[in-house]
C-alpha positions as CSV (number, residue, x, y, z in Angstrom):
1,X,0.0,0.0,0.0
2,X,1.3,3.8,-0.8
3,X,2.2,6.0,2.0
4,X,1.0,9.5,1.5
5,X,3.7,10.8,-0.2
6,X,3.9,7.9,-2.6
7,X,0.4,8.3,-3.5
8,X,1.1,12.3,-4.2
9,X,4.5,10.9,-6.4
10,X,2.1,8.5,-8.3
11,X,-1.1,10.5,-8.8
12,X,1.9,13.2,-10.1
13,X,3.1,10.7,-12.7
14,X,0.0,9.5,-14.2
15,X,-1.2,12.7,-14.5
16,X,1.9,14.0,-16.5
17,X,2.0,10.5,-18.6
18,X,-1.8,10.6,-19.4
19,X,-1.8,14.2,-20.3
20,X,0.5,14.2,-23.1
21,X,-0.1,11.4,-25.5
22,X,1.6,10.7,-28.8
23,X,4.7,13.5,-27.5
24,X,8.2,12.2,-28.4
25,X,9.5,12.0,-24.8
26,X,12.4,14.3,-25.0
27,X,12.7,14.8,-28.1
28,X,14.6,18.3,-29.3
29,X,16.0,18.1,-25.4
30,X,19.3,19.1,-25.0
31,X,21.1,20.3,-21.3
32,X,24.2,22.5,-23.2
33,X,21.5,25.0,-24.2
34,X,19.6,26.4,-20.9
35,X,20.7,28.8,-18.8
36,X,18.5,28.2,-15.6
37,X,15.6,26.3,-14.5
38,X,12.1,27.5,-12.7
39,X,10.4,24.4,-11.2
40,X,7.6,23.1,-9.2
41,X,7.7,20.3,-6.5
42,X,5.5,18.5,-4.6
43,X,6.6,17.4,-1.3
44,X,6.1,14.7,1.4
45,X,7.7,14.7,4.6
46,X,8.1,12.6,8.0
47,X,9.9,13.6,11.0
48,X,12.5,11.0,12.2
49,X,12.1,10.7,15.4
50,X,10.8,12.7,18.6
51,X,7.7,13.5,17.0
52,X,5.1,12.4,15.1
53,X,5.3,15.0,12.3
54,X,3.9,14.8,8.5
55,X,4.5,17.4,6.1
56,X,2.7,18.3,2.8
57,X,4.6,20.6,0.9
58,X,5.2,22.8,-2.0
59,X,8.2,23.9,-3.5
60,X,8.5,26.6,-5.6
61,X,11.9,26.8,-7.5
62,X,13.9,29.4,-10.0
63,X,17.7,28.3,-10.5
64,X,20.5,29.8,-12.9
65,X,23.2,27.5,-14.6
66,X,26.5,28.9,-13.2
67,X,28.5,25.7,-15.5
68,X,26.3,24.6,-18.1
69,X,26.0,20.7,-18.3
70,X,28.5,20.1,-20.9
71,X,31.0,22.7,-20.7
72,X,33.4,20.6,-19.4
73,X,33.6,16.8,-21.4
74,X,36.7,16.2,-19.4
75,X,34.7,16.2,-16.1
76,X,31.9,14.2,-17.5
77,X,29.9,17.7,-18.9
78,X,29.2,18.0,-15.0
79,X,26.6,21.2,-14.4
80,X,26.8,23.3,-11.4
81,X,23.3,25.6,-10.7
82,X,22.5,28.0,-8.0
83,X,18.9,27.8,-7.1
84,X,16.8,29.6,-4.9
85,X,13.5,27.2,-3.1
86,X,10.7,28.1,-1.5
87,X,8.4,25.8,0.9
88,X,4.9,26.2,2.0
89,X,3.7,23.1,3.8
90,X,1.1,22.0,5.7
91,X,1.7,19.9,8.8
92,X,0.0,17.1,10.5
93,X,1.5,16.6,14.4
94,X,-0.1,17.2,17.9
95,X,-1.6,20.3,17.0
96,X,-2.2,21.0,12.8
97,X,-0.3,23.9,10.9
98,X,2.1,25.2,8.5
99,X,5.4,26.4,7.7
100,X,6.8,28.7,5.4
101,X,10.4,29.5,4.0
102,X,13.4,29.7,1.4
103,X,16.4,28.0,1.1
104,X,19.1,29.1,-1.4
105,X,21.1,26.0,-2.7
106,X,23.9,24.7,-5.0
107,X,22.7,21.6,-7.2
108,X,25.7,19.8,-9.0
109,X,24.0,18.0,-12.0
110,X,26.0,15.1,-14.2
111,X,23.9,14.3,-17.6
112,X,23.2,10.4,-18.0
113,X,22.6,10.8,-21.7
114,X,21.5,13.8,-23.3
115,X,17.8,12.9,-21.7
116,X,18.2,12.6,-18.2
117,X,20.3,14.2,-15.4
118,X,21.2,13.0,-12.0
119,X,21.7,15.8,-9.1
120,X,22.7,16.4,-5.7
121,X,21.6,19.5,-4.3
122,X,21.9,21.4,-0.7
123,X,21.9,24.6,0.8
124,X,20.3,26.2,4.2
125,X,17.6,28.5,4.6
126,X,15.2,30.0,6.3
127,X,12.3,28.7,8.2
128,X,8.9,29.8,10.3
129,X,7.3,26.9,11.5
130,X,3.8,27.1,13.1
131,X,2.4,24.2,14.5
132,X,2.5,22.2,17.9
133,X,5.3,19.9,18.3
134,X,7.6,18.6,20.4
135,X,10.7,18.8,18.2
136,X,9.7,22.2,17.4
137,X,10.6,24.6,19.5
138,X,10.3,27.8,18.4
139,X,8.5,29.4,15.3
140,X,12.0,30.7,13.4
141,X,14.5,28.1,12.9
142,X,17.4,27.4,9.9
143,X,17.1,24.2,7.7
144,X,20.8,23.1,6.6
145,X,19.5,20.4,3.6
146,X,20.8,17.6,1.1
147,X,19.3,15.8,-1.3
148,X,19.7,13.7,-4.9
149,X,17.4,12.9,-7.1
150,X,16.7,12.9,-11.2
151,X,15.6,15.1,-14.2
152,X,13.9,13.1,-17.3
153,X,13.2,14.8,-20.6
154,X,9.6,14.9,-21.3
155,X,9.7,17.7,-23.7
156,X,11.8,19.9,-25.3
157,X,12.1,22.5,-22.5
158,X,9.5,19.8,-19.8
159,X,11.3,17.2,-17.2
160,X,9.7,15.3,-14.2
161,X,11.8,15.8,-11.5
162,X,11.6,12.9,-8.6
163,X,14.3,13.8,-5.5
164,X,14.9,12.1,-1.8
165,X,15.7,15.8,0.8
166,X,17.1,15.2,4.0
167,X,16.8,18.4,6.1
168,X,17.5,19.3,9.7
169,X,15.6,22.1,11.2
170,X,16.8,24.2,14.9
171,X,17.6,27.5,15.5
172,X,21.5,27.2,16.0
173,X,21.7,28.2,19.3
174,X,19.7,31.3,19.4
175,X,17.2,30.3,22.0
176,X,18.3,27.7,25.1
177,X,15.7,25.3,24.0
178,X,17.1,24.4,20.5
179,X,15.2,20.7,19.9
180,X,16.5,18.9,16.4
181,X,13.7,18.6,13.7
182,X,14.8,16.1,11.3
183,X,12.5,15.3,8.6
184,X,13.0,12.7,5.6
185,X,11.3,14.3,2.2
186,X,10.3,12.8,-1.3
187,X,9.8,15.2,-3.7
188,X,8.0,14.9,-7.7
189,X,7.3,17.9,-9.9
190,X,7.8,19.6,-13.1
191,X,11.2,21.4,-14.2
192,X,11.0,24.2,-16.8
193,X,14.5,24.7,-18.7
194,X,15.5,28.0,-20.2
């Protein structure tokens, strides 16, 4: 049986798969001509331990190519991005809320064929988190993150994006209560190339 977040990955899938019949998947794609990315993730999330803590999320993204995938053959046409996230989840723990933030990140891309890419991504951010939990302590808190995952050509300019996200959330010391809020993400979406 799916967990949540596996039925929000699925549902993500099918609807991309169904909705564009008869396309050449990939076809006209090609990494060594974008300069950036804007993208659009879905999110699910569970707490590792202390709490009982599901998240819902959305992920907005915009990114610029500062090494374009390709650049260098030697290194395997490795791509280098900076991107800029932000999050807007809903959260399901002793007492319902929400959390908003942004989390500026590096994302080191190598192309596996000119259709795909495989990335690891991190960065920390910014975080307000509004809901009742144990491993929450306070409302502002900073989210060092890390992550991998893939791009796959759909389109010309169109991938589906499916990534695992670790991310830690405290608030480094500022407070004396300073509980750690790990949480263990999957993430689907859309990826925009230009």
């Amino acid at each position: 049986m799916l967990r949540p977040g596996g039925k929000w990955c699925a549902a993500l899938l099918v609807a991309v798969l169904l909705a564009l019949p008869g396309v050449s998947w990939g076809d006209g794609f090609g990494y060594g001509g974008f300069n950036g990315e804007f993208g659009l993730r879905f999110g699910y999330g569970k707490s590792t331990h202390k709490a009982n803590v599901h998240l819902y999320s959305l992920l907005p993204r915009w990114g610029v190519f500062l090494i374009r995938p390709g650049t260098y053959p030697s290194m395997g046409g490795i791509a280098l991005s900076f991107v800029l996230e932000g999050i807007i989840s809903v959260a399901q723990a002793e007492g319902d809320g929400a959390e908003i933030g942004i989390t500026p990140m590096l994302k080191a891309g190598l192309p596996l064929g000119s259709r795909a890419m495989f990335f690891v991504e991190g960065g920390a951010g910014i975080i307000s988190e509004s809901f009742d939990s144990p491993a929450v302590a306070h409302a502002f808190n900073f989210t060092p993150q890390i992550g991998a995952g893939i791009d796959v050509a759909l389109m010309q300019r169109l991938a589906f994006t499916v990534a695992y996200r670790f991310r830690h959330s405290s608030n480094a010391g500022i407070y004396k209560e300073n509980p750690a809020f790990n949480v263990n993400f999957v993430h689907a979406g859309l990826t925009y190339f230009y």
